[in-house]
PAROVEX-228313 format. One line per field, with one value per residue (C-alpha): residue in one letter; x, y, z. Coordinates in steps of 0.5 Angstrom, whole numbers. Last residue first. Example, Ala and Ser with C-alpha at 12.3 -4.5 7.8 and 13.67 -1.06 7.14 Angstrom:
REM PAROVEX-228313
residuo (s  a) .
xx (27  25) .
yy (-2  -9) .
zz (14  16) .
REM end
This chain:
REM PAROVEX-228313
residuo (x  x  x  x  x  x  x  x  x  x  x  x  x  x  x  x  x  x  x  x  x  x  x  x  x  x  x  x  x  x  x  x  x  x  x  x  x  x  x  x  x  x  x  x  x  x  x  x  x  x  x  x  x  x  x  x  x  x  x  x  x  x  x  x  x  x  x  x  x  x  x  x  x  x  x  x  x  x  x  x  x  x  x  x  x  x  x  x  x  x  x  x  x  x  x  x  x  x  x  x  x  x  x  x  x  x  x  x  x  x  x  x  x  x  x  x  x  x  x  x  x  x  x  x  x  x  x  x  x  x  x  x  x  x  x  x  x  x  x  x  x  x  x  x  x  x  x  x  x  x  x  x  x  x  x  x  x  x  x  x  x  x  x  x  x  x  x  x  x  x  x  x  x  x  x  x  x  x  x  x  x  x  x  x  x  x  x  x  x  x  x  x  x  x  x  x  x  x  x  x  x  x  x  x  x  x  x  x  x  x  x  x  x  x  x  x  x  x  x  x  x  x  x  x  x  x  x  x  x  x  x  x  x  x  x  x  x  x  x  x  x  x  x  x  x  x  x  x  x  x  x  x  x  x  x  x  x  x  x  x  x  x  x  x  x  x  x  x  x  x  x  x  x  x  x  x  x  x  x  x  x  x  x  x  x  x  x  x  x  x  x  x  x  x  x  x  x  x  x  x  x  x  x  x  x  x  x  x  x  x  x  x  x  x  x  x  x  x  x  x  x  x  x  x  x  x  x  x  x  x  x  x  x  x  x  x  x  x  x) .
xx (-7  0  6  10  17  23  27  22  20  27  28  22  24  31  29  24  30  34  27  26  33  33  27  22  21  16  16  12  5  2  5  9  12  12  13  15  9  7  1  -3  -5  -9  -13  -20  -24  -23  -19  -20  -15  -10  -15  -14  -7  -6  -7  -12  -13  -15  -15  -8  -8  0  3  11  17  24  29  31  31  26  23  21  19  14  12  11  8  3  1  -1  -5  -9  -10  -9  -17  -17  -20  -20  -14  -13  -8  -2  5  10  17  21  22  26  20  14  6  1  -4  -10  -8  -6  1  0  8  11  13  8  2  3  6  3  4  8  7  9  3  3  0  -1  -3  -3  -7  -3  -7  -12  -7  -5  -12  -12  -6  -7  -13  -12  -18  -13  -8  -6  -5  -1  2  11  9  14  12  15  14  17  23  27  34  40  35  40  37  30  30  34  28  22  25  26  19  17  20  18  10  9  16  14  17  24  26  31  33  38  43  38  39  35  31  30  23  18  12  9  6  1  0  -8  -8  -2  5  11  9  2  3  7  0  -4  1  5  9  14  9  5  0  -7  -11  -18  -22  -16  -20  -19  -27  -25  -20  -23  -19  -14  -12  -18  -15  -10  -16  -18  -12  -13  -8  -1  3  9  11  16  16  20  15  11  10  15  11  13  10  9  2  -1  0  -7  -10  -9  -8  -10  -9  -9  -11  -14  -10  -12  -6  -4  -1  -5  -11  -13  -10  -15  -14  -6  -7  -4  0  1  6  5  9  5  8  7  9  5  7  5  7  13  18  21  22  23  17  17  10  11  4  2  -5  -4  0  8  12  17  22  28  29  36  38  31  31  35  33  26  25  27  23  17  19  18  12  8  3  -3  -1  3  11  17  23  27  23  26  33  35  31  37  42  40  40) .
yy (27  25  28  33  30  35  39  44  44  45  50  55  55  57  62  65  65  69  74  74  76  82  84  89  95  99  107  108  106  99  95  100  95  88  81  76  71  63  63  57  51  44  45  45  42  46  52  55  54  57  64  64  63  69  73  77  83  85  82  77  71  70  64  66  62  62  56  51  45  41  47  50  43  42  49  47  40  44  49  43  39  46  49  56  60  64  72  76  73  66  61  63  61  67  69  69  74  79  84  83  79  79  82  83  90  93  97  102  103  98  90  87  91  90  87  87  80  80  74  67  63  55  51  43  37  42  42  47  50  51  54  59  60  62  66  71  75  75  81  88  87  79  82  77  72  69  61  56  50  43  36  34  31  36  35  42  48  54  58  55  58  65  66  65  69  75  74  74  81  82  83  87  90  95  101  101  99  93  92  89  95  101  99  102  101  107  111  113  110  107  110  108  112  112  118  120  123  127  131  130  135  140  140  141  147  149  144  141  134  136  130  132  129  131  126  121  123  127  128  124  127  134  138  138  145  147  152  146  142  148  148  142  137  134  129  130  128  125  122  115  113  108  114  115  117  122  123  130  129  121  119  121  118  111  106  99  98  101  108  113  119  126  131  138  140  147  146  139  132  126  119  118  111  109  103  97  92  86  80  75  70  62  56  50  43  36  31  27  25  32  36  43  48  55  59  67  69  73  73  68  64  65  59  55  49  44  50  54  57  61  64  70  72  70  75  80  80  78  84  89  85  86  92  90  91  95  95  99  95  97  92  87  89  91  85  81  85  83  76) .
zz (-178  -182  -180  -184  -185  -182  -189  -190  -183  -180  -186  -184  -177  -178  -183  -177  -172  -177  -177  -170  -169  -175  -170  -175  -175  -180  -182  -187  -185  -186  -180  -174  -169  -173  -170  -175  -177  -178  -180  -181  -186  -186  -193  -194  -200  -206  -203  -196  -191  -197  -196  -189  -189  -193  -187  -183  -180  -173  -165  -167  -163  -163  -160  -159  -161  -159  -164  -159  -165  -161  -158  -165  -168  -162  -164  -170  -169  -164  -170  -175  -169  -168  -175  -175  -173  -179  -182  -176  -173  -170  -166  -171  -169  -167  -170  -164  -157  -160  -161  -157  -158  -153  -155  -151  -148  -155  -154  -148  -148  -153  -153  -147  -149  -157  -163  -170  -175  -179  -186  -187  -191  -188  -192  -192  -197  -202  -208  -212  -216  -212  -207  -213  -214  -206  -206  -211  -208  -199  -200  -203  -199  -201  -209  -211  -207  -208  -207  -205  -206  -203  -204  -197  -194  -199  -197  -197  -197  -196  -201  -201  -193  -196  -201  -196  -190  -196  -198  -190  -190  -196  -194  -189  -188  -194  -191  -188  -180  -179  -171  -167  -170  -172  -180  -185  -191  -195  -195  -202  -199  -205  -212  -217  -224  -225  -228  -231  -228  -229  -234  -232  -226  -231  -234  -229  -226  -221  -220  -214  -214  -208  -206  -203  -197  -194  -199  -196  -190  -184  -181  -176  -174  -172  -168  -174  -172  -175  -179  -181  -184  -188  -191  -195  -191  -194  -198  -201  -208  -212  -219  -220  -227  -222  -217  -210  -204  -199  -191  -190  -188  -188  -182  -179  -187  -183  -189  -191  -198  -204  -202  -207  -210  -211  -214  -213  -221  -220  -224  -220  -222  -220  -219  -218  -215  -208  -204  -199  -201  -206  -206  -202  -197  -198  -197  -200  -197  -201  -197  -198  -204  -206  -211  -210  -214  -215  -217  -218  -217  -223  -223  -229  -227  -226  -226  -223  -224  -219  -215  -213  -219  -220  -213  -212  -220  -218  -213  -217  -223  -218  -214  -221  -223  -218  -220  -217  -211  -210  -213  -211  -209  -203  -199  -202  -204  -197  -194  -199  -196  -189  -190) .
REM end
């Protein structure tokens, strides 16, 4: 398990630029399912045979990101963010380009005469990225305009718990792969779908469910964690590494269906695999996307809890992540009900 995530999250590729992780994820997968296809979004589509309900899994490839989008005379380059990002993080955190250039991220100098007082005023309009040069020229050796990047940060391992950037969205991507992988009955008709651009407004998941046509969704994602898992963590949020992949009630873009939520937890008791209930203040998940195409889809979230999201530095529990392929597993291979 841990060497799949390392491969994952390790593989750079934005939204928009999917094609390095697709490559990798279907050379783990493609032996273990019956067909797959790639749409033209570039949703990666597998496909194992079964005779029940038709379900859809799903977990989204891209990884939060930047795009070169100016370089001044002296090689100091502009980007805008893909993705969400706080710009307070940004300063002497390293970002690798498409074409495997390095640079640093820093503050114009005006900001460290105010000794950052003003954080508000800390934009990426504030930010620049030192590539080593000294030119515009030199820069443009190294990268174009338009040239994505990601956090430049290895995976690694703490003991009990996994840091790396990238977590949202692989983690959930290695859960997928490892739970096709040790898939030995198909009690449903099941879809595994490996999302485009969920970073970006939730885009490649709800044409692939279109497509689909599921009878049931479930899309696997983080979720953050709060008071009860670090110091002041968010007081409504009752969410906590170690304690189990949690079932969504609702976040900022979906409310998880009630009856497939409890099936689920029922499913997690059965099988003594620890969950948790999770009502996420913020964010959204592909779930809402696939509750929404054509005429509505019974779908919900199951997540792993996540310290750190969208920065370079995310932790996750390797517990709740086993214990997440577990669930994941007992489902594919458990009949869904019919409501």
């Amino acid at each position: 398990m841990k060497d799949t995530v390392k491969l994952l999250v390790e593989t750079n590729s934005p939204s928009g630029r999917e094609e390095k992780i697709r490559n990798v994820i279907l050379e783990q997968i493609r032996t273990f399912v019956d067909d797959y296809q790639i749409d033209s979004l570039g949703n990666l589509i597998a496909h194992k045979a079964g005779p029940g309900k038709k379900v859809l899994f799903d977990a989204h490839m891209d990884e939060i990101g930047f795009v070169a989008t100016y370089i001044d005379e002296n090689g100091f380059v502009k980007v805008e963010p893909i993705g969400g990002h706080n710009p307070l993080l940004m300063p002497s955190q390293r970002i690798q380009f498409e074409h495997s250039a390095i640079g640093t991220f820093w503050f114009e100098s005006e900001y460290i005469a105010k000794k950052l007082t003003d954080y508000q005023q800390v934009s990426f309009d504030s930010l620049y990225v030192d590539l080593g040069v000294n030119s515009r020229n030199a820069a443009l050796a190294k990268i174009r305009i338009g040239e994505t990047a990601t956090f430049h940060q290895p995976f690694l391992d703490l003991g009990t718990r996994w840091l790396s950037k990238a977590m949202d969205d692989r983690i959930a991507c290695a859960a997928l792969v490892e739970t096709i992988k040790a898939i030995r009955h198909t009690a449903n008709d099941l879809y595994f779908v490996f999302a485009t651009q969920e970073e970006v407004g939730l885009v490649g998941a709800k044409p692939a469910a279109f497509r689909i046509d599921p009878d049931y969704g479930v899309a696997v994602d983080i979720c953050g964690t709060g008071f009860l898992d670090t110091p002041k963590g968010i007081k409504r949020l009752a969410v906590k590494l170690g304690a189990g992949p949690t079932i969504k009630i609702q976040d900022k873009s979906h409310i998880g269906d009630y009856q497939l939520n409890q099936w689920i937890a029922q499913i997690g008791n059965q099988y003594m695999i620890p969950t948790q209930f999770e009502v996420l203040p913020f964010g959204g998940t592909d779930g809402s996307a696939i509750q929404t195409t054509k005429q509505g889809v019974k779908a919900t979230t199951i997540s792993i809890p996540c310290r750190y999201v969208h920065s370079p530095s995310e932790m996750v529990d390797a517990g709740d992540v086993q214990h997440c392929v577990q669930l994941l597993l007992r489902l594919a291979e458990t009949s869904f009900p019919s409501w």
